[in-house]
C-alpha positions as CSV (number, residue, x, y, z in Angstrom):
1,X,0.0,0.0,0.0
2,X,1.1,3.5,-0.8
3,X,1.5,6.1,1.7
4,X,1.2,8.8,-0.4
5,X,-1.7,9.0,-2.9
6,X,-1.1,8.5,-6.3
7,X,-3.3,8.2,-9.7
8,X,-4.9,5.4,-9.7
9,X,-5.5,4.9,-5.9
10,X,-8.8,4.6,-4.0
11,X,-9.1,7.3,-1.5
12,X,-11.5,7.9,1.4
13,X,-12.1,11.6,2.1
14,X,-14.0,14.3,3.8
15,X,-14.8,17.7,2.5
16,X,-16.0,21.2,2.2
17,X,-16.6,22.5,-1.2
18,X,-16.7,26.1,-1.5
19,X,-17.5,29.4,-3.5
20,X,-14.7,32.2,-3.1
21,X,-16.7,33.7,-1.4
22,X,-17.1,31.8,1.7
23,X,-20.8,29.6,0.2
24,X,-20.7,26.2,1.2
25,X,-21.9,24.3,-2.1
26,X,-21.3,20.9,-0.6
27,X,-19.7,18.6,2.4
28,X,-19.8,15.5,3.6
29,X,-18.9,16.7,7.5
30,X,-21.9,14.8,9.7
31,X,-22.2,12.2,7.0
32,X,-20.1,9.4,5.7
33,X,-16.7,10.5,3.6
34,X,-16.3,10.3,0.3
35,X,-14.9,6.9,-2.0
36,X,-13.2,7.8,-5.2
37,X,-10.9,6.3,-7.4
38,X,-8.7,8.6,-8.7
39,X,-7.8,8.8,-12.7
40,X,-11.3,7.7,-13.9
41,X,-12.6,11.0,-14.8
42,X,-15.7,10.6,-12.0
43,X,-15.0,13.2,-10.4
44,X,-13.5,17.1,-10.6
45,X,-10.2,17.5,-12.2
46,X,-8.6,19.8,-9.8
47,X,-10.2,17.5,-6.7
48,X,-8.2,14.5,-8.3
49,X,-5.2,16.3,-9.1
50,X,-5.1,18.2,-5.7
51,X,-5.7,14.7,-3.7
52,X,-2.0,13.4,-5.4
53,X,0.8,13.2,-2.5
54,X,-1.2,14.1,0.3
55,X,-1.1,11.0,3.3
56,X,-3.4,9.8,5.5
57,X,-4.6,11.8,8.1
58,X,-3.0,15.1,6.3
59,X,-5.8,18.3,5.8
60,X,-5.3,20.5,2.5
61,X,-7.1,23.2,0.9
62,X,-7.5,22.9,-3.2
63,X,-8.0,25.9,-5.0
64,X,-9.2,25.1,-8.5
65,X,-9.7,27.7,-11.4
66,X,-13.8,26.9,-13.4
67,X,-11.8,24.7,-15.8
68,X,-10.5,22.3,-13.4
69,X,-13.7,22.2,-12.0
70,X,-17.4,22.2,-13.4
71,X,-15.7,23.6,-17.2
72,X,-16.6,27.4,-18.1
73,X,-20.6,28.7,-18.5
74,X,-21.4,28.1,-21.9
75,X,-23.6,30.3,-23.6
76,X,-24.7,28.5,-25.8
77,X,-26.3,25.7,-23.4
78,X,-28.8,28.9,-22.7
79,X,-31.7,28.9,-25.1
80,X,-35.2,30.2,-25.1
81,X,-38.3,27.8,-24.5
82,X,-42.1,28.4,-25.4
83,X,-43.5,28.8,-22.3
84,X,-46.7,26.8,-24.5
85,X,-44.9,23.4,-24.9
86,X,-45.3,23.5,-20.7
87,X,-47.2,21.0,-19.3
88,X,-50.8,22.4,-17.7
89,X,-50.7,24.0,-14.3
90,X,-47.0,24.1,-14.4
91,X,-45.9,27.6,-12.4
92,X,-42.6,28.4,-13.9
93,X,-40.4,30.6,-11.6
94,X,-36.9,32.3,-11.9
95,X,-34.4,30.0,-10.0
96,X,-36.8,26.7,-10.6
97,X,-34.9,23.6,-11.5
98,X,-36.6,21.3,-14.2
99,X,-35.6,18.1,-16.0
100,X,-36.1,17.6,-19.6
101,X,-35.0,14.9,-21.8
102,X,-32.9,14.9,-24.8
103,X,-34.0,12.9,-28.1
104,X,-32.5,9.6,-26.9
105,X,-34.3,10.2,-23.5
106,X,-31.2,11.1,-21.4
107,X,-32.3,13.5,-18.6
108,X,-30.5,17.2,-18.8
109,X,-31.2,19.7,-15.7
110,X,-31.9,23.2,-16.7
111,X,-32.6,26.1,-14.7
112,X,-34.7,29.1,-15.4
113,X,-33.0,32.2,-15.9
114,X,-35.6,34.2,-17.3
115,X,-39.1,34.6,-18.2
116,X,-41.5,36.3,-20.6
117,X,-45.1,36.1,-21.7
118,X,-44.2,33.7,-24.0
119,X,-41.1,32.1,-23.3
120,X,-38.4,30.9,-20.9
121,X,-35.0,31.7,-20.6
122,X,-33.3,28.0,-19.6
123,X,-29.2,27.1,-18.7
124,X,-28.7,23.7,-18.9
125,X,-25.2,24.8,-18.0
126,X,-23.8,22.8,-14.6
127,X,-25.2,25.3,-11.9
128,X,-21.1,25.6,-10.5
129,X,-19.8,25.9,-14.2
130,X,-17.7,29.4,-14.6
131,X,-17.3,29.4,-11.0
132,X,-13.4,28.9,-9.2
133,X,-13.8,26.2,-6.5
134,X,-12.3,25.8,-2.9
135,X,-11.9,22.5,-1.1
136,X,-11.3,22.0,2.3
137,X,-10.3,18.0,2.4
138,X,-9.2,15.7,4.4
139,X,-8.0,12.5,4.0
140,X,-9.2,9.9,5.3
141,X,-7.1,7.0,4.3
142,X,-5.8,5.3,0.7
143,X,-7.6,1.8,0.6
């Protein structure tokens, strides 16, 4: 067994993902820590790349730029929707989260930027994409 993480490795972690500006976006602190195997593309970039050489027990903070992270917000995965192909009694408000399916019936996220009489503004962007990440982690062991 290693006793500094490498690619490859499985790791056991806990964590704090935050904005820059202090917004806690996710952590597993209460709950149970985090399994990942590092150099599958599962999981963030900078995350992964951050985890290499730390040892067990060892705390770090990861700073990570958007494109080591969630990829930058692309405009172009913000388009307009007729507010008429809405199912009936649907409510639409800025900030809702919705699901819609693509043509092969894979599910895609979108959020609702914007609204008019007759349309809505939705991102399908990643809600974190464009955004410079901060991890607080520790390591919980190498299995």
């Amino acid at each position: 067994m290693s006793t500094v993480v490498k690619e490859g490795d499985t790791v056991r972690i806990h964590y704090v993902g935050k904005l820059e500006d202090g917004t806690v976006f996710d952590s597993s602190e209460g709950g149970a820590s985090l399994e990942l195997k590092l150099g599958q593309g599962e999981f963030i970039k900078g995350l992964e790349e951050g985890l290499i050489g730390m040892k067990a027990g060892e705390k770090k903070t990861i700073h990570m730029t958007c494109d080591k992270a969630y990829g930058p917000h692309n405009k172009e995965r913000v388009f307009e929707y007729d507010r008429s192909k809405l199912a009936e009694g649907v409510e639409p408000q800025v900030g809702q989260k919705m699901q819609m399916y693509r043509a092969d019936g894979q599910p895609i996220p979108v959020t609702i930027t914007g609204m008019s009489e007759t349309s809505l503004t939705l991102d399908c962007n990643h809600e974190l994409a464009g955004k410079d990440l901060i991890f607080d982690v520790e390591l919980e062991e190498i299995l």
